[in-house]
C-alpha positions in Angstrom: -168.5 -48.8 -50.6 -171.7 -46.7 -51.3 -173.3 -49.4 -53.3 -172.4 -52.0 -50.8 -173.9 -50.1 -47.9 -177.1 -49.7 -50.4 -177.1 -53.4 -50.9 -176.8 -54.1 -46.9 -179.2 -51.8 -45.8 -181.6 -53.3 -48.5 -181.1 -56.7 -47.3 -181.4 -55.6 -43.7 -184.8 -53.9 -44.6 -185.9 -57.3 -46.0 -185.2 -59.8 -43.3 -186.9 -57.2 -41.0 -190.5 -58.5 -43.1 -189.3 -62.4 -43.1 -190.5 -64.5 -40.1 -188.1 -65.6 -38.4 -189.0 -68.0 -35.1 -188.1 -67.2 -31.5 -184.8 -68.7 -29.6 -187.1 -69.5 -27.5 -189.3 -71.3 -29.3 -190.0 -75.1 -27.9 -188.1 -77.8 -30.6 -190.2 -81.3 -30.0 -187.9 -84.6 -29.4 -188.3 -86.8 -32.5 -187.2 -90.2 -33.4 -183.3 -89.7 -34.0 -182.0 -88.7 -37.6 -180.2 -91.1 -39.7 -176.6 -91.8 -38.5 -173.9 -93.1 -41.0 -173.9 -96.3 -40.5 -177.7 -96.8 -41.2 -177.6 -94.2 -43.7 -174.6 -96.0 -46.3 -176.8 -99.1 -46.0 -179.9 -98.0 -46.1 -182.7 -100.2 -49.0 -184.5 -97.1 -49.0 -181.7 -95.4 -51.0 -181.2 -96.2 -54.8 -177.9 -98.2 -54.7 -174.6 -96.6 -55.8 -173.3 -97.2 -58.9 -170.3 -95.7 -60.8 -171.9 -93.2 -63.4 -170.3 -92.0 -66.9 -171.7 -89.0 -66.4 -170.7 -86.3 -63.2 -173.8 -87.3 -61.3 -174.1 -90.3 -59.4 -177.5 -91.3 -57.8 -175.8 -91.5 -54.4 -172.4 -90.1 -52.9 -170.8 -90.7 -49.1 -167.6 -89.7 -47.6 -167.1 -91.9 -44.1 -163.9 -90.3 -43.5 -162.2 -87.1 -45.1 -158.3 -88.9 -45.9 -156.9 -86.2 -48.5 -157.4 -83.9 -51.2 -157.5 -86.3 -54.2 -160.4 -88.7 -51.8 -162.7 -85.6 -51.6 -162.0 -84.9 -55.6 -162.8 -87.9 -56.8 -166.2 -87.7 -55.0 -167.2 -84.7 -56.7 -166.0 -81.7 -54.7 -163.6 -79.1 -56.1 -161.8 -77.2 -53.3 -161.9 -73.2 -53.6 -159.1 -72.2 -51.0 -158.4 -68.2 -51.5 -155.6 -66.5 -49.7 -154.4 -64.7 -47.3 -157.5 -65.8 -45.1 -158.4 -69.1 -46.4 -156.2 -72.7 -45.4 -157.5 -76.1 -45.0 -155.6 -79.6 -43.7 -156.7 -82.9 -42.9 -156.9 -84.0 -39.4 -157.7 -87.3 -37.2 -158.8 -87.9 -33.8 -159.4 -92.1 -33.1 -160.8 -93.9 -36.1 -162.2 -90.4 -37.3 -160.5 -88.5 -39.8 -162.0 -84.7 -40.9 -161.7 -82.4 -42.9 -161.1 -78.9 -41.4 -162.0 -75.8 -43.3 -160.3 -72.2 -41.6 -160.4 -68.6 -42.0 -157.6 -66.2 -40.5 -157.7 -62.8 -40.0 -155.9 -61.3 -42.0 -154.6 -57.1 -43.5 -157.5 -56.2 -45.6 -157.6 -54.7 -48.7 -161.2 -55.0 -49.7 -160.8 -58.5 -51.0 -162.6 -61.8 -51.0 -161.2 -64.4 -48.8 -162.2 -68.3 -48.7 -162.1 -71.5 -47.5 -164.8 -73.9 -49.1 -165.5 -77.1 -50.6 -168.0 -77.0 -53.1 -169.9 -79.9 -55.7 -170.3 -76.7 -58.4 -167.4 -75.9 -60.1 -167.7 -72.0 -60.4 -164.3 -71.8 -63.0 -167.0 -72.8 -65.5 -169.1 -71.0 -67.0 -172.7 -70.6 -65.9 -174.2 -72.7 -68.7 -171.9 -75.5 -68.2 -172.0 -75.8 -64.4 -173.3 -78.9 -63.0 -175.9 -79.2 -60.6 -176.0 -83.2 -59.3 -179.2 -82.8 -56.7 -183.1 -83.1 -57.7 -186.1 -84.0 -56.3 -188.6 -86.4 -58.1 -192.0 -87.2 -57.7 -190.8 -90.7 -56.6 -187.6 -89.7 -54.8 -186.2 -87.3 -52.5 -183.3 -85.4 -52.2 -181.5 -86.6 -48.4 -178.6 -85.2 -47.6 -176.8 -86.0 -44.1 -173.3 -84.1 -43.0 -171.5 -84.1 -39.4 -169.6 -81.1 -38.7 -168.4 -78.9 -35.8 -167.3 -75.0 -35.7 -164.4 -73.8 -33.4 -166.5 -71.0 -32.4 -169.4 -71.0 -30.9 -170.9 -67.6 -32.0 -170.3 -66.4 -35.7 -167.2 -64.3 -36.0 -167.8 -61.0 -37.4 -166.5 -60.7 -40.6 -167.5 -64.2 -41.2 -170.0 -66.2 -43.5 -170.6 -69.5 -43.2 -173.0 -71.7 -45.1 -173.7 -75.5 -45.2 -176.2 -76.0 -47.8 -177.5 -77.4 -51.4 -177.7 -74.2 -53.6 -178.0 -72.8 -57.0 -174.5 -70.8 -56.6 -175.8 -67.7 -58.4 -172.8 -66.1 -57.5 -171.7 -64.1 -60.7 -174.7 -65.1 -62.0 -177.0 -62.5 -61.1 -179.6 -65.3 -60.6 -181.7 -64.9 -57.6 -181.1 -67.6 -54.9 -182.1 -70.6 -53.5 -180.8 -72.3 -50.4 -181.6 -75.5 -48.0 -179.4 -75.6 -45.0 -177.5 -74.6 -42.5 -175.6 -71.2 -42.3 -173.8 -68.6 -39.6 -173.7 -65.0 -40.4 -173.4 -62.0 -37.4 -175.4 -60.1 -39.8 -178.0 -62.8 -39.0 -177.0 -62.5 -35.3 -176.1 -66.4 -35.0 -177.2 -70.1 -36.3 -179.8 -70.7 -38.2 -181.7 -73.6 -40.7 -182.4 -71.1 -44.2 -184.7 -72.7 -46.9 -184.4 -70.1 -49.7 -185.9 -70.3 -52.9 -185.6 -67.9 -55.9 -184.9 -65.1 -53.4 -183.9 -61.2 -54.5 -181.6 -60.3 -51.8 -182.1 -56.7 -53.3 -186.2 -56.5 -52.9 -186.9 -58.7 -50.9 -189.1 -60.9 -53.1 -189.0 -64.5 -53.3 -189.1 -67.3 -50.0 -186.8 -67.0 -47.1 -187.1 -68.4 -44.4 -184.2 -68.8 -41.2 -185.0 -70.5 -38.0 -182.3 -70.5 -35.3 -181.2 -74.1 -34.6 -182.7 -75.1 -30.9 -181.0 -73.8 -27.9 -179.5 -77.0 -26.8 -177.4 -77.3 -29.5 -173.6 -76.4 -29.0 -172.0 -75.9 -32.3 -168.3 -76.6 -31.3 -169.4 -80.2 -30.9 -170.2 -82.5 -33.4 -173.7 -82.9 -34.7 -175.4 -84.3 -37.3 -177.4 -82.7 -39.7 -180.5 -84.1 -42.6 -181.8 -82.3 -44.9 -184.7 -83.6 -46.9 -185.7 -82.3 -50.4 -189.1 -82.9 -51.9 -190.7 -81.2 -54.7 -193.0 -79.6 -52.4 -191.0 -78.9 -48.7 -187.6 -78.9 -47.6 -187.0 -80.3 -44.5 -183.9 -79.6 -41.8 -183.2 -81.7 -39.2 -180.4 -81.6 -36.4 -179.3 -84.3 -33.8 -176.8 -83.8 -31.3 -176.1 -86.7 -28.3 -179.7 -87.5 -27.1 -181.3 -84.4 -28.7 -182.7 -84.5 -32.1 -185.8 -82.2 -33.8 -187.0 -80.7 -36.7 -185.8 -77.1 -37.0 -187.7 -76.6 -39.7 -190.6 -78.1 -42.7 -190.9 -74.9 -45.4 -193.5 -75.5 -48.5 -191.0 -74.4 -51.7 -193.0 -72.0 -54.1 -192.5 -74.9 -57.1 -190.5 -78.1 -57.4 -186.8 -76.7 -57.1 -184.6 -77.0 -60.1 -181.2 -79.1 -59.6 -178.8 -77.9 -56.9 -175.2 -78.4 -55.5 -173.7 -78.7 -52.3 -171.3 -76.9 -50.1 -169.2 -76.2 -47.3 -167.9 -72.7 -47.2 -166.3 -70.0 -45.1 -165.9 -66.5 -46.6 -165.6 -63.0 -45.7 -168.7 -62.1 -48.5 -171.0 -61.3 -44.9 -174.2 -60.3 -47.8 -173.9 -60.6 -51.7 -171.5 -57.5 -52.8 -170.4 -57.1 -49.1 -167.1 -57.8 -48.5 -165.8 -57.0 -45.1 -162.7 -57.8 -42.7 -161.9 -60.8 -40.9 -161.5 -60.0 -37.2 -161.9 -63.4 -35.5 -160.6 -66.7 -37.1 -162.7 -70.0 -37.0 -162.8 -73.5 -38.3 -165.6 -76.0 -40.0 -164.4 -79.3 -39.4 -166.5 -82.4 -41.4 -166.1 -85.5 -40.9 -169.1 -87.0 -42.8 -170.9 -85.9 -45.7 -173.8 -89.0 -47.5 -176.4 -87.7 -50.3 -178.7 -89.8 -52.3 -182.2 -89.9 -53.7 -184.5 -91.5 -51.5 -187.7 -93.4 -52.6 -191.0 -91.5 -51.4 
């Protein structure tokens, strides 16, 4: 418990040096973000095609039908107990996905519900990483989701992002996405590259997602991957902007993706689950885009 306290108040001390923009801060009305539809058809992405090897050049999921569907497009479900559940749900013509966290007695363990394209029952060396920019192509990756709650639960970690999963690692981290912590007090876009939670060192940077957005209701949101910037974007009815454009420290090396909900609040910080919630998804597309 010592060490974890050591590790929080560390990380604490660190985002108190990172920028980190103003709710209030003005979000200017764009051109709306790909949608599906436009997005599966798109010439500007290289065209599927069924690879031998782990990583296609393009992967979508229109609809989230069943365990084996969401398999065979390169996820591998990580579903801990006594928190962690998941089931399949529909509403119309859309069927989701829907990722949940109970509270549950705690006994200092970790709890969680996550979907993830890195399988982390391999070891480091022989993990797969599908996602990498170019100098020709982009990484884009598009997902539509929803969150029961509208605040982070305590207890809770929530993340939506391509990553490095350094987990037991000890690698330092690097992040483009979405994620909801109440240690970072709500909602925010994070581009993280080669970050030390521990020192501090390395880029981080988290920018609240605009005020208009409510996250118990769908919303869409694109993340573009260059070798220089990564880009997150969020549209939500007749709202859409650019949360945030962050210049990387190098060209990133090849990441994963993932939808997650644990009770690991901080790396090594492992806390209680006081509050359930739920990530529902109902549409995940990545590909490399042409330049």
């Amino acid at each position: 418990m010592k060490r974890n306290l050591t590790i929080l108040a560390l990380i604490i001390l660190a985002l108190g040096s990172i920028l980190i923009m103003n709710q209030s801060a003005a979000y200017a009305l764009e051109q709306p973000v790909t949608l599906e539809s436009t997005y599966t058809t798109s010439a500007a992405f290289a065209p599927a095609y069924q690879s031998q090897t782990p990583c296609p050049n393009k992967r979508i999921i229109t609809n989230f039908v069943n365990e084996q569907q969401v398999e065979a497009q390169g996820f591998h479900f990580e579903v801990t107990p006594p928190g962690g559940s998941y089931a399949f749900n529909g509403a119309g013509n859309q069927q989701f996905l829907s990722l949940r966290m109970d509270p549950f007695p705690f006994n200092g363990e970790l709890s969680s519900s996550r979907i993830t394209e890195v399988d982390t029952s391999l070891p480091s060396d022989q993990r797969v990483f599908c996602w990498q920019p170019t100098a020709t192509q982009n990484v884009v990756v598009m997902h539509k989701h929803r969150f029961a709650e509208a605040t982070p639960p305590p207890g809770l970690s929530q993340n939506i992002f391509l990553w490095n999963a350094p987990l037991d690692t000890g690698n330092t981290i690097t992040a483009v996405g979405v994620t909801r912590s109440s240690v970072f007090g709500g909602y925010f876009a994070i581009v993280a590259q080669d970050f030390d939670f521990a020192t501090g060192a390395g880029l981080l940077q988290l920018v609240p997602m605009p005020a208009w957005l409510d996250a118990t209701a769908w919303h869409h949101v694109e993340i573009i991957l260059s070798q220089e910037t990564a880009t997150i974007k969020v549209k939500q009815g007749p709202n859409q902007a650019t949360v945030v454009q962050a210049t990387l420290l190098r060209p990133p090396d090849p990441l994963g993706f993932e939808f997650s909900l644990d009770n690991e609040i901080v790396p090594g910080v492992i806390v209680p689950v006081t509050v359930a919630d739920q990530l529902d998804i109902a549409f995940y597309g990545a590909g490399l885009q042409r330049r």
